[in-house]
PQR file of N, CA, C, O and H, with PARSE charges and radii, in Angstrom:
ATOM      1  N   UNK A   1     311.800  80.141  83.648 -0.4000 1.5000
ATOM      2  CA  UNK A   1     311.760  78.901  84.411 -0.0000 2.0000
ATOM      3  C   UNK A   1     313.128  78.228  84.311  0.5500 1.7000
ATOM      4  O   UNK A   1     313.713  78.323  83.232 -0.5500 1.4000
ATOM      5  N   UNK A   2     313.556  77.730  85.054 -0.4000 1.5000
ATOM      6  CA  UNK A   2     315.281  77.223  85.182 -0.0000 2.0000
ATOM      7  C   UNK A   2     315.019  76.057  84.540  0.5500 1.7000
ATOM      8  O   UNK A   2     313.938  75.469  84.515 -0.5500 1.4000
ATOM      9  H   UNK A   2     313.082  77.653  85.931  0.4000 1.0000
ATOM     10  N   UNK A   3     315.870  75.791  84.107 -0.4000 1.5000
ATOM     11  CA  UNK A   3     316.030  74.334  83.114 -0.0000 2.0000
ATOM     12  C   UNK A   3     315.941  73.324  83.623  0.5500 1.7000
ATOM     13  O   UNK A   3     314.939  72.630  83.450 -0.5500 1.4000
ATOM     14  H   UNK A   3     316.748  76.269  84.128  0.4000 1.0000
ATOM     15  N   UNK A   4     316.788  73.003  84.271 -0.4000 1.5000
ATOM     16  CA  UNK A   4     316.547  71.819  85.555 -0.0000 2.0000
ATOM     17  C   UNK A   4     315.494  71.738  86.110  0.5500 1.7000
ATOM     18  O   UNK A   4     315.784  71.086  87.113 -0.5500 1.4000
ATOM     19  H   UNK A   4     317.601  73.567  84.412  0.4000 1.0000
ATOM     20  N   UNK A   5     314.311  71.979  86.163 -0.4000 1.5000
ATOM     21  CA  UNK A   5     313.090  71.751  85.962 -0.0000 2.0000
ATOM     22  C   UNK A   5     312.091  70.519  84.883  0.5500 1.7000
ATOM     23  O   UNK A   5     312.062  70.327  83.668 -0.5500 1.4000
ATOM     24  H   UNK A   5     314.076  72.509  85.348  0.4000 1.0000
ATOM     25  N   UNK A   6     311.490  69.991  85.862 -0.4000 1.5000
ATOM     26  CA  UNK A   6     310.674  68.983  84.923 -0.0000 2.0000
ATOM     27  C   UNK A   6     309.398  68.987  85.056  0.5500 1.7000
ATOM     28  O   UNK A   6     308.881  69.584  86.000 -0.5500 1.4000
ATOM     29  H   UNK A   6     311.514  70.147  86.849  0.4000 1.0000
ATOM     30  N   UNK A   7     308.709  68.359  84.187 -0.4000 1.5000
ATOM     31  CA  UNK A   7     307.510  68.728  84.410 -0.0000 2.0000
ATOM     32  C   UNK A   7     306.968  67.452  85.269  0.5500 1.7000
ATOM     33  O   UNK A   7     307.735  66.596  85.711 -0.5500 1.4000
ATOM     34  H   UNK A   7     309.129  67.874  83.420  0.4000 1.0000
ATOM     35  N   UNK A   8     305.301  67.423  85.486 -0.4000 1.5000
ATOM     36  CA  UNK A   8     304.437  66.448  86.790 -0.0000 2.0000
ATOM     37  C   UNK A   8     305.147  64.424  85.982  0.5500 1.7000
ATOM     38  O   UNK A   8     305.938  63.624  86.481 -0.5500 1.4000
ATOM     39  H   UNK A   8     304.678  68.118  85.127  0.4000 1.0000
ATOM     40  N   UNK A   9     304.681  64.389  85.203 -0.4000 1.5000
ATOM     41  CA  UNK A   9     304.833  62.945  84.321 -0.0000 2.0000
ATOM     42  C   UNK A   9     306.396  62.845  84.219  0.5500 1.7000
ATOM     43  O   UNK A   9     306.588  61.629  84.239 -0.5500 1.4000
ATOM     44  H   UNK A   9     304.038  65.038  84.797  0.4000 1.0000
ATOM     45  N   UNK A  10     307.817  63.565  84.103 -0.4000 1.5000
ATOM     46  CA  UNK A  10     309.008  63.205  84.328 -0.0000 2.0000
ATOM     47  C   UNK A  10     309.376  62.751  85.230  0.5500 1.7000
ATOM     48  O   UNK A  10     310.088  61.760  85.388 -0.5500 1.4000
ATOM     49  H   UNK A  10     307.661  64.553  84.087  0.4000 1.0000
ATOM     50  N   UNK A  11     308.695  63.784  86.290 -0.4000 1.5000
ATOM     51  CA  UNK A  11     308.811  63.579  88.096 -0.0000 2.0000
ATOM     52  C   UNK A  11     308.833  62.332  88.091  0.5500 1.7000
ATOM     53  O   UNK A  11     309.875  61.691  88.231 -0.5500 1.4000
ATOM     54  H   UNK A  11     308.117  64.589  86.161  0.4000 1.0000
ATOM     55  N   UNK A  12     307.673  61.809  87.929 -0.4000 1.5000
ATOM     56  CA  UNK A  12     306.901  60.601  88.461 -0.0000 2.0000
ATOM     57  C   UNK A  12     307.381  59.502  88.321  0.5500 1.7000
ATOM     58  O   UNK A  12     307.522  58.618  89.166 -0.5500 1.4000
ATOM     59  H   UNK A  12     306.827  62.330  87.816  0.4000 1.0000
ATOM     60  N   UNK A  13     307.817  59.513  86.604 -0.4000 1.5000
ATOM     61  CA  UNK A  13     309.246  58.543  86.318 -0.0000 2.0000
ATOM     62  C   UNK A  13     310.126  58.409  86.867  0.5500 1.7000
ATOM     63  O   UNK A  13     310.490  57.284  87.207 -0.5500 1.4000
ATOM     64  H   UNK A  13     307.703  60.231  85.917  0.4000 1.0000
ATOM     65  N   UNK A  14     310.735  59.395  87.131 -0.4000 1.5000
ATOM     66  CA  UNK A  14     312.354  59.159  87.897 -0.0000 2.0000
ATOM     67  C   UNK A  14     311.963  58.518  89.310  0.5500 1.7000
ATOM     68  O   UNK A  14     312.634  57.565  89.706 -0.5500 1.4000
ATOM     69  H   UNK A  14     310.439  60.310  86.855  0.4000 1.0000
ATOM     70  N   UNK A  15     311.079  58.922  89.959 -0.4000 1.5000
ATOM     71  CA  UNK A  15     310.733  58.540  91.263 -0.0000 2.0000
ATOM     72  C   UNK A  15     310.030  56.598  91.040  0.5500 1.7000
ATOM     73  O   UNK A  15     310.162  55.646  91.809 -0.5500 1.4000
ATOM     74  H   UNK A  15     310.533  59.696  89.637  0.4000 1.0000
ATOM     75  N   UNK A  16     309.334  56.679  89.707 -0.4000 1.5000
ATOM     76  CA  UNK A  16     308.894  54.820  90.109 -0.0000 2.0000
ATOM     77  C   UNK A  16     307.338  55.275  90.304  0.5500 1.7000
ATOM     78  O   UNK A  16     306.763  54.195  90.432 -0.5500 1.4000
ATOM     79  H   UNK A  16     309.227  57.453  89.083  0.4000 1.0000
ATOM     80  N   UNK A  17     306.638  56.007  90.367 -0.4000 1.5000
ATOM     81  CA  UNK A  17     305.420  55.988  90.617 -0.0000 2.0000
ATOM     82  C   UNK A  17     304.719  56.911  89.262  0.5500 1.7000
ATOM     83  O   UNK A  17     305.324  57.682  88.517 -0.5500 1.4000
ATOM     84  H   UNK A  17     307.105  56.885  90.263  0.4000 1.0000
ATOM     85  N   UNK A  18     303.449  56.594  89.238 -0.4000 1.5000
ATOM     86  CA  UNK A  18     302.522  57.301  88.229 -0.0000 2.0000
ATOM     87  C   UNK A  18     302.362  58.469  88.429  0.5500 1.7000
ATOM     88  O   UNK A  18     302.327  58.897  89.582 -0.5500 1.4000
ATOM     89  H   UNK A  18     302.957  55.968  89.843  0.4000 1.0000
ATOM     90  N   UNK A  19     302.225  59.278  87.346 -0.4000 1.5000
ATOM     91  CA  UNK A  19     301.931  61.059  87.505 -0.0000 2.0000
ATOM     92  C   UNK A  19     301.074  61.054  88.152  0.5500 1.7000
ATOM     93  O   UNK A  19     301.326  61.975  88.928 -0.5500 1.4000
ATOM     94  H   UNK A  19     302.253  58.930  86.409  0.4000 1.0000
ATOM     95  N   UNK A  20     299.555  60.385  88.607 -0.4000 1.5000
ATOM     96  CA  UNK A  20     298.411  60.624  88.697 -0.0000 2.0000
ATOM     97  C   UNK A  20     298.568  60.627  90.458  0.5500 1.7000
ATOM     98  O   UNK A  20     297.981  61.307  91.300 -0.5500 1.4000
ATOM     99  H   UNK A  20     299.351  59.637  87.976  0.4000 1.0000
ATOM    100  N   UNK A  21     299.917  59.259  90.635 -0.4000 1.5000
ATOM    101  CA  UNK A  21     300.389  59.430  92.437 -0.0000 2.0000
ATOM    102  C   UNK A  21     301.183  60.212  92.694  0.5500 1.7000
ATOM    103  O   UNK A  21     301.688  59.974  93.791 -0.5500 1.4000
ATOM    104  H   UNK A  21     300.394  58.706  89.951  0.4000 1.0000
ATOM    105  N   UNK A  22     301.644  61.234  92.126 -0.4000 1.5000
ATOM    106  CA  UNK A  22     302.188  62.153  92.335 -0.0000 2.0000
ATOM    107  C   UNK A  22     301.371  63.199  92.554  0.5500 1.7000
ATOM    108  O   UNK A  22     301.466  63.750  93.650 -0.5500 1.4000
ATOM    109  H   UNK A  22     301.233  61.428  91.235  0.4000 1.0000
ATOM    110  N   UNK A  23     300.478  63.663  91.662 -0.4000 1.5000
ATOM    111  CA  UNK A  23     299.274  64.442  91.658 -0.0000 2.0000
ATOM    112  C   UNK A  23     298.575  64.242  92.949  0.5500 1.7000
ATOM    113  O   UNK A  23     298.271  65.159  93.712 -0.5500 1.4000
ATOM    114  H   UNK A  23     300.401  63.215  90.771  0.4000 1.0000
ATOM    115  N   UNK A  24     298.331  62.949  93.151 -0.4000 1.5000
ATOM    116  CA  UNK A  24     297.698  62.929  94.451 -0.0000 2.0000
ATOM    117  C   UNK A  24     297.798  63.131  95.580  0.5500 1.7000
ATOM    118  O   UNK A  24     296.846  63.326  96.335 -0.5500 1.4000
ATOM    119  H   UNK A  24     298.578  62.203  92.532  0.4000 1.0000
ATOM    120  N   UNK A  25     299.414  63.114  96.008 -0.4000 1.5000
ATOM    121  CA  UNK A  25     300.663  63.766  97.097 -0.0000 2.0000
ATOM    122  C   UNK A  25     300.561  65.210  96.895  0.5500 1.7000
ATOM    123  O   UNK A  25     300.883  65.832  97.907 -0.5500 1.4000
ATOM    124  H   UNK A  25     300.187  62.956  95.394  0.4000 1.0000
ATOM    125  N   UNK A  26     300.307  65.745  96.168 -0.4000 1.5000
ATOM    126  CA  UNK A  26     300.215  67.422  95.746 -0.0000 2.0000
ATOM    127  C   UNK A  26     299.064  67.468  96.849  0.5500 1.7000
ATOM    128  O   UNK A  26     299.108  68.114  97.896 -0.5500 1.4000
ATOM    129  H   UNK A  26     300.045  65.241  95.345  0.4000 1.0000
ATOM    130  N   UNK A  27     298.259  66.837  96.504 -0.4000 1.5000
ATOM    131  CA  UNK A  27     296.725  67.221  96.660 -0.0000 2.0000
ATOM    132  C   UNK A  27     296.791  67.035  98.166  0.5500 1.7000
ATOM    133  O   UNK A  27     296.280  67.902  98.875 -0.5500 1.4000
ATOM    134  H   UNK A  27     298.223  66.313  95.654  0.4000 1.0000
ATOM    135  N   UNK A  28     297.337  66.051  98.678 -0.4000 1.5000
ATOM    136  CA  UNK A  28     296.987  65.665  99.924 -0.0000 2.0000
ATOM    137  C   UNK A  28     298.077  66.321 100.766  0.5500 1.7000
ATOM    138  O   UNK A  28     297.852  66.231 101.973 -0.5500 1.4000
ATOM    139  H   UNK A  28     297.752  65.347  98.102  0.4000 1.0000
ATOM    140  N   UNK A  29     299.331  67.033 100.397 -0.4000 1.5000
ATOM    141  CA  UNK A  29     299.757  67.732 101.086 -0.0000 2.0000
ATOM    142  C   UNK A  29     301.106  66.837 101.671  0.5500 1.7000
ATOM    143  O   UNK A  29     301.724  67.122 102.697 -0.5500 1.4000
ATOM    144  H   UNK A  29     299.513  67.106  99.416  0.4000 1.0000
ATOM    145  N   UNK A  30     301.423  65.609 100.695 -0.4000 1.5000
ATOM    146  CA  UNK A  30     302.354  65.419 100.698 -0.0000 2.0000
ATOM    147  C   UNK A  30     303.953  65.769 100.551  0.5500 1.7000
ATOM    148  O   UNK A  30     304.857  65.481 101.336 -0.5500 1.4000
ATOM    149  H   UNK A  30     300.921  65.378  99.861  0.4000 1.0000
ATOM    150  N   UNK A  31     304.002  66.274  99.663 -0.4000 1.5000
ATOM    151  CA  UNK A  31     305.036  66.716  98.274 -0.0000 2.0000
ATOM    152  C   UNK A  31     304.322  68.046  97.812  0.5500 1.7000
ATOM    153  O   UNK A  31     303.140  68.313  97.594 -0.5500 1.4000
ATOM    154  H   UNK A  31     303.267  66.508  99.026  0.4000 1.0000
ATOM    155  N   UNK A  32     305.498  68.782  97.748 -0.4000 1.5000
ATOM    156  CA  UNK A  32     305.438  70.288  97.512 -0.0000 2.0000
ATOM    157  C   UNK A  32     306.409  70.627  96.086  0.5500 1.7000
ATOM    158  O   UNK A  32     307.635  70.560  96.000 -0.5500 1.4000
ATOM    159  H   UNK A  32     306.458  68.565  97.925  0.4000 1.0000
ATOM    160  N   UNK A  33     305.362  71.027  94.967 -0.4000 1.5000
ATOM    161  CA  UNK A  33     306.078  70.903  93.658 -0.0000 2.0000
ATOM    162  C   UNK A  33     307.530  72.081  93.956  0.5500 1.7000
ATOM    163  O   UNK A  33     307.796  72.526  95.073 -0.5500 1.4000
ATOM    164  H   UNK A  33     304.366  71.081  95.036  0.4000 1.0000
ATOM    165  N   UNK A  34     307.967  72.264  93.250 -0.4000 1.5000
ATOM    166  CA  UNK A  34     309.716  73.684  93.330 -0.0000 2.0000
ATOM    167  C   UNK A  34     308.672  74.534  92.625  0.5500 1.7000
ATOM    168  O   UNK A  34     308.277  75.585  93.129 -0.5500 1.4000
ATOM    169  H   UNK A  34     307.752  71.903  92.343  0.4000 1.0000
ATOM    170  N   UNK A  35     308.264  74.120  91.563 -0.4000 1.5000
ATOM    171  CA  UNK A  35     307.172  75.856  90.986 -0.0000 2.0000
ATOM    172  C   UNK A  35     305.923  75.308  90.604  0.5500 1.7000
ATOM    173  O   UNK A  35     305.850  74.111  90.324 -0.5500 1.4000
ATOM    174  H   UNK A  35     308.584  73.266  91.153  0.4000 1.0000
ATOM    175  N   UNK A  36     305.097  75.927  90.567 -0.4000 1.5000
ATOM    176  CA  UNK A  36     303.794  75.999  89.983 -0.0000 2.0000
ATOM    177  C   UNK A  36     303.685  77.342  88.776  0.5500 1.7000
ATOM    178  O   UNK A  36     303.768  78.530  89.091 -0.5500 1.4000
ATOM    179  H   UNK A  36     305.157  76.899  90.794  0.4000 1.0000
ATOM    180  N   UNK A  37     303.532  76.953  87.699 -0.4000 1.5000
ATOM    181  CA  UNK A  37     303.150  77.662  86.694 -0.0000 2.0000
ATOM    182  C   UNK A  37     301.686  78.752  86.825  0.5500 1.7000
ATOM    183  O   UNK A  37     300.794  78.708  87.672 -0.5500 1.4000
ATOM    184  H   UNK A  37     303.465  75.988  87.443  0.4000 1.0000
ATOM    185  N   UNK A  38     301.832  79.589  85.789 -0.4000 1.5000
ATOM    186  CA  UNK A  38     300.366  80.563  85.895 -0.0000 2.0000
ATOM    187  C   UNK A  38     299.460  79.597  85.666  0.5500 1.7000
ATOM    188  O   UNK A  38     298.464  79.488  86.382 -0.5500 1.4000
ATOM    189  H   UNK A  38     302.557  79.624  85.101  0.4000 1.0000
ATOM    190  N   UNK A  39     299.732  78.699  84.525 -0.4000 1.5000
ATOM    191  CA  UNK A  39     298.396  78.013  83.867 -0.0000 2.0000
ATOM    192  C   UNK A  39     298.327  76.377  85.249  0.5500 1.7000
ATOM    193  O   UNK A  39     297.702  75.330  85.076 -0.5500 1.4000
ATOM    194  H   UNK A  39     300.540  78.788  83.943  0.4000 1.0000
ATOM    195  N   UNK A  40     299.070  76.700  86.303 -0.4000 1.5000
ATOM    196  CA  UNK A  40     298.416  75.530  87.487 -0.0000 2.0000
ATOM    197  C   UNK A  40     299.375  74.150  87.479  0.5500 1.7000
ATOM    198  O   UNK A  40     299.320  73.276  88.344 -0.5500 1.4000
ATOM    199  H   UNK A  40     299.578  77.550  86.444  0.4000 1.0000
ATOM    200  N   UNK A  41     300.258  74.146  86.326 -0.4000 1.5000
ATOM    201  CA  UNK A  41     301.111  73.075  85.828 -0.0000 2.0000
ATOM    202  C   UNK A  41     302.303  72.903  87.073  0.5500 1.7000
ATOM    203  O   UNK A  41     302.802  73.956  87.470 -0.5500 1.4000
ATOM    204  H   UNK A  41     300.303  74.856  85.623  0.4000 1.0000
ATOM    205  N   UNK A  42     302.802  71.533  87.739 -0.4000 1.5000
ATOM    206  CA  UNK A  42     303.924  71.644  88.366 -0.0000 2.0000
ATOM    207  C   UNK A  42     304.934  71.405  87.493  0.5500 1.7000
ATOM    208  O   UNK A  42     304.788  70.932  86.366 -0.5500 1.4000
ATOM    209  H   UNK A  42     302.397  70.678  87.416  0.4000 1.0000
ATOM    210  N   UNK A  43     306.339  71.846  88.188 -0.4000 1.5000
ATOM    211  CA  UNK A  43     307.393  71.908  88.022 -0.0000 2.0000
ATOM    212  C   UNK A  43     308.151  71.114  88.920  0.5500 1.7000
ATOM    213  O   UNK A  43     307.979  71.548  90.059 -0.5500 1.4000
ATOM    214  H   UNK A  43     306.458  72.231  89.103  0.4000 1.0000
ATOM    215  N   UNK A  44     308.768  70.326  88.904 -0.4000 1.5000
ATOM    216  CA  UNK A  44     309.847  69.818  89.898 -0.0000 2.0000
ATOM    217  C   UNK A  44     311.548  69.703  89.921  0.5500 1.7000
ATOM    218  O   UNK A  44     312.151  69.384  88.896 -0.5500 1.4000
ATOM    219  H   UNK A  44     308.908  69.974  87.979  0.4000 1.0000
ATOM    220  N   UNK A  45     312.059  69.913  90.838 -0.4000 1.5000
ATOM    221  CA  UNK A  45     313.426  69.787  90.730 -0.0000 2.0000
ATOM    222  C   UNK A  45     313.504  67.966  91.335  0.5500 1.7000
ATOM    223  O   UNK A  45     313.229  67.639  92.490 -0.5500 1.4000
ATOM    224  H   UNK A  45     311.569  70.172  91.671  0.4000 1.0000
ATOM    225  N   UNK A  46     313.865  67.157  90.416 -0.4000 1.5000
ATOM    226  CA  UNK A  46     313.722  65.711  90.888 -0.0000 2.0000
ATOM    227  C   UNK A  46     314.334  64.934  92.275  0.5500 1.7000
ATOM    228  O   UNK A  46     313.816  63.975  92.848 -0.5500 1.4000
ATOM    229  H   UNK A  46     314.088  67.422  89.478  0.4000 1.0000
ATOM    230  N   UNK A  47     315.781  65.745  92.693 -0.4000 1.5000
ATOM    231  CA  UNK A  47     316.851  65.771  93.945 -0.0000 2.0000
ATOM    232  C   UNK A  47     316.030  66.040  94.981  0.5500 1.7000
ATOM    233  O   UNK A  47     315.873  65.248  95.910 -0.5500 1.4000
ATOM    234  H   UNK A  47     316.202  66.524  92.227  0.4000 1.0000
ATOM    235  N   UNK A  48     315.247  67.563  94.871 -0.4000 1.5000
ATOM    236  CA  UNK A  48     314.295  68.288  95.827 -0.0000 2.0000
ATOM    237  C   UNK A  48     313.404  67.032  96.346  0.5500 1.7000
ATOM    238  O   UNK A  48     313.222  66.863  97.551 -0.5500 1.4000
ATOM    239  H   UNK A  48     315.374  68.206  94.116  0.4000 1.0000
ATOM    240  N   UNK A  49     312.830  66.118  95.314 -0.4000 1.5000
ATOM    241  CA  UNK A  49     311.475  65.655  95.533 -0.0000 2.0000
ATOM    242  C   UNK A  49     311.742  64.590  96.061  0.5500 1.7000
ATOM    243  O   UNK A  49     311.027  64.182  96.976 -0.5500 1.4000
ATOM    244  H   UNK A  49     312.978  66.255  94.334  0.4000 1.0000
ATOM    245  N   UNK A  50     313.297  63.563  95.437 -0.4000 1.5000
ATOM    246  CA  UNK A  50     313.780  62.402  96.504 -0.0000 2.0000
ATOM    247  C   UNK A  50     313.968  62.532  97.698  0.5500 1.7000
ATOM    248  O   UNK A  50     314.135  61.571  98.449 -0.5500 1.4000
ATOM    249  H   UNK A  50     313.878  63.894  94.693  0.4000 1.0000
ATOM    250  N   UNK A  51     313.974  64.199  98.205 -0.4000 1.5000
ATOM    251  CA  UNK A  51     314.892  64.472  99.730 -0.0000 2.0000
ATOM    252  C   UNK A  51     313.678  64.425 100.276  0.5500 1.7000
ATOM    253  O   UNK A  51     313.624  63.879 101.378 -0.5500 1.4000
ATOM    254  H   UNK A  51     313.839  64.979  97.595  0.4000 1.0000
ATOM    255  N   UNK A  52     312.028  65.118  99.522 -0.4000 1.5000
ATOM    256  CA  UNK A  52     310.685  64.915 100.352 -0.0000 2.0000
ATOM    257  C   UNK A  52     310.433  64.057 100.678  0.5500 1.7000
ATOM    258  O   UNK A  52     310.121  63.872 101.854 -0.5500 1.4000
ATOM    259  H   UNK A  52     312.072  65.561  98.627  0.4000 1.0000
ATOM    260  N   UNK A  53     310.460  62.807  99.459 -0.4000 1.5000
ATOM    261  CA  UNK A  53     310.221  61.682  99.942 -0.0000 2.0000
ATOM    262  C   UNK A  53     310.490  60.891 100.954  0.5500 1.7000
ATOM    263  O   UNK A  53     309.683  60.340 101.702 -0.5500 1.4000
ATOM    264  H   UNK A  53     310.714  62.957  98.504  0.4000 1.0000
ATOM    265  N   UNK A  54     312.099  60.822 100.972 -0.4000 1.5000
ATOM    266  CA  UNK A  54     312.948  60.509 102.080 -0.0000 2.0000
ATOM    267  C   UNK A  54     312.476  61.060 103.793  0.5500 1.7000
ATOM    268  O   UNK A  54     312.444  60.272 104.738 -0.5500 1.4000
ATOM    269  H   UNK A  54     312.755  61.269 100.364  0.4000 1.0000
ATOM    270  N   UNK A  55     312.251  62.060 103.875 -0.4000 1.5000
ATOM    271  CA  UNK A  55     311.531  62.811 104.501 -0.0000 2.0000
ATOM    272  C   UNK A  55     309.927  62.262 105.002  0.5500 1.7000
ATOM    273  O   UNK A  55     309.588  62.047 106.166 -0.5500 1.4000
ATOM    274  H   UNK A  55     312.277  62.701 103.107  0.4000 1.0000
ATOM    275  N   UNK A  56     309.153  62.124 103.883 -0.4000 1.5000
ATOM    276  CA  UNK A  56     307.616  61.874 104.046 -0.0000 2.0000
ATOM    277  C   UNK A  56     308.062  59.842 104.799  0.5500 1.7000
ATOM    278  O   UNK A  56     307.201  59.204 105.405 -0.5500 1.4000
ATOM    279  H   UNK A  56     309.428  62.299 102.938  0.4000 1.0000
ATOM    280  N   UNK A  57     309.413  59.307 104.543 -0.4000 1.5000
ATOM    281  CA  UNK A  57     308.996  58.106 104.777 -0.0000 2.0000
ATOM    282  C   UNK A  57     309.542  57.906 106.383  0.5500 1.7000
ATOM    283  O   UNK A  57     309.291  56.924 107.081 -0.5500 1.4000
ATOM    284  H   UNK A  57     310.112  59.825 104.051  0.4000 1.0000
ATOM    285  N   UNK A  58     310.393  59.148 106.808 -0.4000 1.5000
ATOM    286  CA  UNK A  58     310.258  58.931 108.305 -0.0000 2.0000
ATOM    287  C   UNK A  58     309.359  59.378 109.394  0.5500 1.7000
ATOM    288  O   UNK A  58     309.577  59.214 110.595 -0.5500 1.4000
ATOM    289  H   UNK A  58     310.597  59.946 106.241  0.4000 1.0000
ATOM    290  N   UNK A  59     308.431  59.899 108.919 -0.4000 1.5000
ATOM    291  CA  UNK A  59     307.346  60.378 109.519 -0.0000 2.0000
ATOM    292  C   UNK A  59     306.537  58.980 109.973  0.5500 1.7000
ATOM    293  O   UNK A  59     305.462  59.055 110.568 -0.5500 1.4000
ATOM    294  H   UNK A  59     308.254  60.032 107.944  0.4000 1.0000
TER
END
């Protein structure tokens, strides 16, 4: 797994919102983690996930 990688609850920090609203953007097909682990765990690259966001807010 590349280092620069974080896990669901780092994400969530850097971004300002709770793991659990992050989780819930997964779910709903918001936000697309960089990896998903065997055991189901995300991974995020944090840059990747500001550019989704950025993204999800001109829609």
């Amino acid at each position: 797994m590349p280092s620069d990688l974080v896990p669901t609850a780092d994400a969530a920090k850097a971004i300002g919102v709770d793991r659990r609203t992050l989780q819930r953007w997964v779910k709903e097909g918001r936000v697309k983690p960089t990896l998903t682990t065997a055991g189901g765990h995300h991974r995020w690259d944090v840059e990747d996930l500001k550019r989704q966001l950025r993204e999800m807010k001109r829609r």
